[in-house]
N, C-alpha and C positions, 0 to 999 in steps of 0.2 A: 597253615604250615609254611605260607609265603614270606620269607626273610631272609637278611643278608645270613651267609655261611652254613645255610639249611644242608645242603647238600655237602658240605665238608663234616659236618657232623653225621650226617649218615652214611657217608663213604667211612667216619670210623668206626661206625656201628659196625657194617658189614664186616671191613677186615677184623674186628674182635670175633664176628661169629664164623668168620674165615681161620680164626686161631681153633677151631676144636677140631679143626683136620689135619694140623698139623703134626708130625712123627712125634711120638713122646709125652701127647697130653694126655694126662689121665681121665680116671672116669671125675673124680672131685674135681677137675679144673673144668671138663667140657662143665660139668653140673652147673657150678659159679658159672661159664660164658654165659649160657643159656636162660639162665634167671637174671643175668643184667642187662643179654639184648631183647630176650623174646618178653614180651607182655605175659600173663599170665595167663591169661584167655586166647592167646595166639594159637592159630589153627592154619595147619601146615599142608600142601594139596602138594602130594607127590606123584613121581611116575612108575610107583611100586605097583605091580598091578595086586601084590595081595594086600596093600594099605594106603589106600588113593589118599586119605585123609587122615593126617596124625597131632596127637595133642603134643607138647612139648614133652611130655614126662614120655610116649611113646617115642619121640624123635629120638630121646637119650638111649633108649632102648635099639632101638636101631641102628644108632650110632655104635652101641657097644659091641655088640653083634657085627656088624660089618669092621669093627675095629678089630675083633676075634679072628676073623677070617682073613683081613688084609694088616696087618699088624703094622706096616708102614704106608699106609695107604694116606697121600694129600690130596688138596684143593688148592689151585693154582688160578688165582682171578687175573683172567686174560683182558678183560672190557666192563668199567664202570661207569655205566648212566644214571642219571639222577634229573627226575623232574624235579626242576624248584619250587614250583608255583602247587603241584599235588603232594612233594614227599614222597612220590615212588620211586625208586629203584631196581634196577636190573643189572643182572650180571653174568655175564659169562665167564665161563672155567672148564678148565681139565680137572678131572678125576684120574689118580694115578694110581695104581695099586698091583699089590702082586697076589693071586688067591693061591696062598701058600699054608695059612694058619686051618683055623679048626670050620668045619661042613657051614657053612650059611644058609639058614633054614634048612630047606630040603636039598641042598646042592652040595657035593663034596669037592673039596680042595682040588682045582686043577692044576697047582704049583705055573698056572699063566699070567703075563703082564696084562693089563688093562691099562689102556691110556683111552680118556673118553670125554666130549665135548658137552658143558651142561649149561644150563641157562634155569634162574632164581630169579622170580620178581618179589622184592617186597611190597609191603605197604605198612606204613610206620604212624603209631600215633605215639605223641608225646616223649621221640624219641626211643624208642621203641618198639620193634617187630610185632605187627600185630597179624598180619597174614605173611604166608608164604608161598608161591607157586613155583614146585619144580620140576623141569624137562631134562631128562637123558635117553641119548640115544640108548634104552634096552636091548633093541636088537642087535648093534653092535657090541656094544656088553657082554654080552650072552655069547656072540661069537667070536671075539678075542679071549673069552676066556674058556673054549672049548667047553660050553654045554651044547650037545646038540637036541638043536628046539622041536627038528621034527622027530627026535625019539620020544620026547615029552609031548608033543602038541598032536592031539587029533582033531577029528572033524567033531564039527556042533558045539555045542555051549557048552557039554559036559566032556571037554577033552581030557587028556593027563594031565595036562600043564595047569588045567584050572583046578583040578583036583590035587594037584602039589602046592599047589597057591593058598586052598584052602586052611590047609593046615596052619600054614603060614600066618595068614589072615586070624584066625581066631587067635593065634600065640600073640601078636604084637598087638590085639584089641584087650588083651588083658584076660581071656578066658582059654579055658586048656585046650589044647590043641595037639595035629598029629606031627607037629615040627622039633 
């Protein structure tokens, strides 16, 4: 991966996959970003706790979805590192959005701003997004945008929260679900 301008061309990679959060893309334009930065086989490790792990065709899915619910919702890339000699990168960003539009999974509209700090590593072959690793603060999240966690969250493994997740979780795996 080691060569002159490695990391110029993955800084453009990123900002292309930084264009499907911006106000006004559609669904066919995230569709085209995402098939010309992600690899095909690219495997996405999120901080969703109902989809730790998402295929590209689920990321679009989730992208639409939380495009539903935040209708102007960006990403704002604060900090771009780039090893040269591996081809990773890392990025930090805001998440801005207003939850104004329609219920996201199991959550209803709490017409609140969310402004929120995230961090993305890739790992790229051949020019190309082949993993993804992403960190968001959730718990802030969740409480700028008025859900309260401890009316959803109980004690043990089998709380509400995990039991509204669930639904969630099988919706965005591709099989039917209570979301």
């Amino acid at each position: 991966m080691a060569g002159t301008g490695v990391c110029a061309r993955l800084r453009s990679a990123t900002e292309r996959y930084l264009d499907i959060w911006q106000p006004g893309t559609t669904d066919a334009e995230a569709e085209g970003i995402v098939a010309q930065v992600f690899s095909p086989d690219a495997t996405l490790h999120t901080f969703l706790p109902w989809a730790p792990t998402l295929t590209t065709a689920q990321l679009l899915d989730a992208w639409k979805a939380l495009r539903r619910a935040m209708p102007k919702c960006f990403k704002t890339l604060d900090t771009f590192t780039c090893n040269e000699a591996t081809g990773d990168v890392m990025l930090k960003y805001t998440f801005t959005g207003n939850f104004s539009g329609e219920p996201l999974y199991t959550f209803r509209p709490t017409h609140k701003l969310l402004s929120v700090s995230g961090v993305i590593r890739f790992k790229f072959r051949e020019g190309r997004i082949v993993c993804a690793e992403s960190y968001l603060d959730t718990f802030s999240a969740f409480h700028q945008l008025g859900v309260e966690l401890e009316k959803i969250a109980g004690a043990g493994t089998e709380s509400k929260i995990a039991r509204a997740f669930h639904g969630v979780q099988t919706t965005i795996a591709g099989q039917p679900g209570t979301a």
